[in-house]
N, C-alpha and C positions, 0 to 999 in steps of 0.2 A: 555210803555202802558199808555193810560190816563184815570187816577182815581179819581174819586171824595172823598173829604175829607172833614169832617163836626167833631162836637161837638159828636155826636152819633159815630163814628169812633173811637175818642180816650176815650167814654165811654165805649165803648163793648173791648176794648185795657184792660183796668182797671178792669172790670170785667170777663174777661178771664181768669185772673191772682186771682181771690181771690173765699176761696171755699164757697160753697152751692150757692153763688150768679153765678159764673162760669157755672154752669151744668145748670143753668135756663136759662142766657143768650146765651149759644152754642145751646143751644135745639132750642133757636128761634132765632138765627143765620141763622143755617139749614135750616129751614124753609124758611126764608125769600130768603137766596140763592136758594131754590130750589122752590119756585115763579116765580123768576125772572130770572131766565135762564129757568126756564120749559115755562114761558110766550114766550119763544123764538125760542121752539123748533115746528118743522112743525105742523100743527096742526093733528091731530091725534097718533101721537109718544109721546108725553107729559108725561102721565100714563105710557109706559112703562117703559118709563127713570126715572122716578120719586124716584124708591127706589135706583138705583146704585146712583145718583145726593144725595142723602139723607146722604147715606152713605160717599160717596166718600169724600163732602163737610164737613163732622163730622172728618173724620181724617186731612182734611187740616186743620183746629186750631190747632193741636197738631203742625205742618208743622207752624204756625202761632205764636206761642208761642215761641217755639226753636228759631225761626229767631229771633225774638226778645230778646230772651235771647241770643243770640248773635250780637246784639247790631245795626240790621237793624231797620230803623227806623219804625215808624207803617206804612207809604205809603207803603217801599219797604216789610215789612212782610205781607201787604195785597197782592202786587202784585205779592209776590212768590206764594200765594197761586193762586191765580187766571190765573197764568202761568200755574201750575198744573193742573186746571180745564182745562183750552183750550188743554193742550197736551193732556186730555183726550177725549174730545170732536172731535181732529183731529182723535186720533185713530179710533175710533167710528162712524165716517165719519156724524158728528155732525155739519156741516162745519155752516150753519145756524147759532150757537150757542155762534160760537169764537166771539172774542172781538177783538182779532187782525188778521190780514189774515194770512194763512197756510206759507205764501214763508217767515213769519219771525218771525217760531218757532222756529229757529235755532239762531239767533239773540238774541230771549230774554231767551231763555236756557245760552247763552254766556254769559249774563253779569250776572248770577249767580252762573256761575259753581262752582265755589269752595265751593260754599253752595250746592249744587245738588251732587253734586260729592261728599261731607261729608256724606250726608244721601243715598246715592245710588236711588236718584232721575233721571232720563233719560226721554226724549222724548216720546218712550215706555214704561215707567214707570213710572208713573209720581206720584206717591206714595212713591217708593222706600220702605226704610225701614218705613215707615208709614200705608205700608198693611198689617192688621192685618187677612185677608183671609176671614171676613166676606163681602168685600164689594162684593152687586150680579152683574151678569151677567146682562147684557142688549143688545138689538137687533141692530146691526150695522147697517149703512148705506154706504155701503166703493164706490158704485157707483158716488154717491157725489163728491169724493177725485179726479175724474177725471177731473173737472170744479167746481170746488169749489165755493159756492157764501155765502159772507158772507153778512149779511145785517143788523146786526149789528157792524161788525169790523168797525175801527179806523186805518189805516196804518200809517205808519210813525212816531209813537212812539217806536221804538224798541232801543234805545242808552240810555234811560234814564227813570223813573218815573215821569210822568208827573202827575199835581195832578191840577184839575178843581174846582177851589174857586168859592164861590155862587155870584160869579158878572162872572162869564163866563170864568174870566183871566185863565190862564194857568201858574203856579209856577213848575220848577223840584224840583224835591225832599220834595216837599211834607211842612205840617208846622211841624213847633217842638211841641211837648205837651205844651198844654197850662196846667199852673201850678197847678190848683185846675179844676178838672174834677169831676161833679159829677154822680158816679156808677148807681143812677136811670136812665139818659138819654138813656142806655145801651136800646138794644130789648130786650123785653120782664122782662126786671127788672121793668117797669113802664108800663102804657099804652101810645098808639099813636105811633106807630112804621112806621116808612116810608120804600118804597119800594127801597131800595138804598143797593146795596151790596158793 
């Protein structure tokens, strides 16, 4: 998949991890992801999807943090998350929505199975043992899944983490922590937050 990675990235990384500042920066995490994939859903669907997107994106940190406590870097711990989002977005025939087209959700579930497969994470499950049963119900689109159009997808990323530096370049795997990050850059630890999941 190809992801952008910035200063705000490995701040909201750091303040994931440390508490009371943690619950402030996930709350406008959420938020901000569900901006910007609701910015992408059909127009008049938005609003419905809104509170499952709320939720759904509140348990992938938890899904965000693990990963990283097991020693995926912050690219690949954002991208497992974001795998999770599209598997759920395909279920839901949210096709508009994905990031990467439907014929290689198969592919990027591969190259992290044994992380998926630890937490009983699946295709159809894209939560696994992450669903704590509150996230709600929302109105599918499964006619979609027929001719899928994605118009925000990206193909041809599926073998690796591809990570978009602010000169356009393209890096796999993403950069390593830079060594002093500081925790206000984080959403909503500071003001000025950008549109960038």
């Amino acid at each position: 998949m190809k992801i952008r990675q910035n200063i705000r990235h490995f701040a909201a990384k750091k303040a994931l991890t440390m508490p009371v500042v943690g619950d402030v920066a996930r709350e406008k995490l959420v938020d901000l992801h569900v901006d910007v994939f609701g910015a992408k859903a059909d127009p008049g669907r938005r609003e419905e999807r809104e509170p499952r997107m709320a939720a759904f994106f509140d348990r992938t940190f938890d899904t965000y943090v693990d990963a990283l406590d097991e020693e995926f870097s912050e690219a690949e711990a954002r991208e497992i998350t974001h795998i999770q989002a599209n598997f759920d977005f395909y279920n839901h025939g949210w096709t508009e929505m994905m990031e990467f087209p439907a014929d290689e959700l198969r592919a990027h579930y591969d190259r992290y199975r044994d992380f998926f497969e630890r937490h009983d994470i699946t295709i159809d499950d894209p939560l696994g043992e992450y669903d704590t049963g509150d996230v709600p119900a929302a109105p599918s689109t499964p006619a979609k899944l027929d001719d899928p159009e994605h118009p925000h997808a990206e193909g041809g990323f599926a073998d690796d983490v591809y990570v978009e530096g602010p000169d356009g370049g393209l890096r796999v795997g993403g950069r390593d922590d830079p060594e002093d990050v500081d925790v206000s850059a984080a959403p909503g630890v500071d003001e000025g937050d950008e549109d960038e999941a």
